[in-house]
C-alpha positions as CSV (number, residue, x, y, z in Angstrom):
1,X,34.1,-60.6,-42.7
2,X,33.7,-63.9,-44.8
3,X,31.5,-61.7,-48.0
4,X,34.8,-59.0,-47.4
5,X,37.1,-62.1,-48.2
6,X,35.4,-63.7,-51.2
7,X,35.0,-59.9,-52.7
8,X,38.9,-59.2,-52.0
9,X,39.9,-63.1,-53.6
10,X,37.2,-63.0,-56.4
11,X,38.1,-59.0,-57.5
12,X,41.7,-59.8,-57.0
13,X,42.1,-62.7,-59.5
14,X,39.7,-60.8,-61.9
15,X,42.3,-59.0,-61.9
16,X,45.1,-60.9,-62.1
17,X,43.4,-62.9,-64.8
18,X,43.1,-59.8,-66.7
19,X,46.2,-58.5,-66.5
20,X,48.1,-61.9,-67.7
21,X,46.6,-60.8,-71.1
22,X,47.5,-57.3,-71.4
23,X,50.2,-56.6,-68.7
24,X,53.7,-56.8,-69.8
25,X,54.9,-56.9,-66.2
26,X,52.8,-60.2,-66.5
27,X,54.4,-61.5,-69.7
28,X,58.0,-61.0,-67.9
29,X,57.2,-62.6,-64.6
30,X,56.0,-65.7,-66.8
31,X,59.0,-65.8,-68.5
32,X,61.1,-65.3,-65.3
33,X,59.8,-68.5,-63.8
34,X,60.1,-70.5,-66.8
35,X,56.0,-70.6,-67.4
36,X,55.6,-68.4,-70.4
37,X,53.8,-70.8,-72.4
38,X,51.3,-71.3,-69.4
39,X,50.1,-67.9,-68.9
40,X,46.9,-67.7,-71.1
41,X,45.3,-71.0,-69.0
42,X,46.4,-69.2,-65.8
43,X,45.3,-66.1,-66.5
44,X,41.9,-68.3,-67.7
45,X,41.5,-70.4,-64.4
46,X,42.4,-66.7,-62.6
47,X,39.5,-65.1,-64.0
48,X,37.1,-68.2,-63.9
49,X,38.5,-68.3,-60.1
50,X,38.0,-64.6,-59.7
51,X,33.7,-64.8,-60.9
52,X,33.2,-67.9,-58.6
53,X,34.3,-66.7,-56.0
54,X,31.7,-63.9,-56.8
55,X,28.8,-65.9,-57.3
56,X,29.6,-67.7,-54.7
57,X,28.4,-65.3,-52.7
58,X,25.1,-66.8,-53.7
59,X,25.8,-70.1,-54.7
60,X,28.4,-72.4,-51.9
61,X,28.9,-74.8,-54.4
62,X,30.7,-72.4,-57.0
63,X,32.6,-71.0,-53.9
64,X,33.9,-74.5,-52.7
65,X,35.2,-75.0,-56.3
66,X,36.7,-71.3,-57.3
67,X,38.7,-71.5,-53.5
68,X,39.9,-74.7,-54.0
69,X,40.8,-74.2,-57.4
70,X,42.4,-71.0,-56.3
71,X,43.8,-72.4,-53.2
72,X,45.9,-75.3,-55.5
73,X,46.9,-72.6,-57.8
74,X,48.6,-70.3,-55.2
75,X,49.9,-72.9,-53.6
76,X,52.3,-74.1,-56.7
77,X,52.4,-70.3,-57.2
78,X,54.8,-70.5,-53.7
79,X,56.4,-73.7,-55.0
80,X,57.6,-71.7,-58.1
81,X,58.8,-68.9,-56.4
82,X,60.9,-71.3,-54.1
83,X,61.8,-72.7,-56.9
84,X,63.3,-70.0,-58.2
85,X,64.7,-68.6,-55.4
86,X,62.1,-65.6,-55.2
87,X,63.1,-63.9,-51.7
88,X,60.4,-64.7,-49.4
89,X,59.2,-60.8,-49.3
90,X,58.2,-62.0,-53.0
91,X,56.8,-65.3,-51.7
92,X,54.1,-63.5,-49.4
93,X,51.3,-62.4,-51.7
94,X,51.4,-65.9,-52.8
95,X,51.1,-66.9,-49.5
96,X,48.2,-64.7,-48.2
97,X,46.2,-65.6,-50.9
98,X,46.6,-69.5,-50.8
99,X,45.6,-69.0,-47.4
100,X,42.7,-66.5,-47.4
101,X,41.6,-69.2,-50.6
102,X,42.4,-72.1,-48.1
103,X,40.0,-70.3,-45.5
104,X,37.3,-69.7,-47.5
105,X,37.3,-73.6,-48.7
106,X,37.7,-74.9,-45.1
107,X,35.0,-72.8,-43.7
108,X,31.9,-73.5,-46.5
109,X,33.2,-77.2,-46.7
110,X,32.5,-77.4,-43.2
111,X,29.5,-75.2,-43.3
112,X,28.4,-77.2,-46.0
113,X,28.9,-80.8,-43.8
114,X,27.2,-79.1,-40.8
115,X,24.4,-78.2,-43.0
116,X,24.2,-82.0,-44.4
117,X,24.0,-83.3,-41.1
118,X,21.2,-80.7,-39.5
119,X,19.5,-81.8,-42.4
């Protein structure tokens, strides 16, 4: 279950880092919430998210980074929607991925501590 998640969050925001460089529907949400001039270092962080979430299948390290970096940026993804009084129906997909991004930090920090201890 835990490889299906970091597959799913790492092809997702290759995806999504992709498209905020060629999608118009991309360029117009950007501008919607007021972030237009910030879409090329999301779509960036969205990509460098997506391939370390990747590799970290085989490195934790590179996981615990991309999912918290990934985790922070959905989570001011749902303060923007709020902000802009995005109907909560629009909110979600924010949502589920802060917190499958959340999960996967949670889990190989601790992982990681358990690990440190045993050791």
């Amino acid at each position: 279950m835990r490889l299906v998640l970091y597959i799913l969050s790492g092809a997702s925001f290759i995806f999504f880092g992709m498209a905020c460089f060629c999608s118009d529907l991309f360029v117009n949400e950007f501008y919607r919430y007021g972030l237009s001039e910030f879409r090329p270092i999301v779509g960036f962080f969205q990509l460098l998210g997506g391939i370390g979430c990747i590799i970290g299948i085989y490195n934790k390290k590179i996981l615990i980074i991309s999912s918290l970096g990934l985790s922070v940026m959905m989570l001011l993804g749902v303060a923007t929607r709020i902000k802009i009084n995005d109907t909560f129906i629009q909110t979600i997909p924010a949502l589920i991925y802060f917190t499958v991004n959340a999960i996967i930090f949670i889990d190989n920090v601790a992982k990681a501590k358990k690990k440190k201890i045993e050791n």
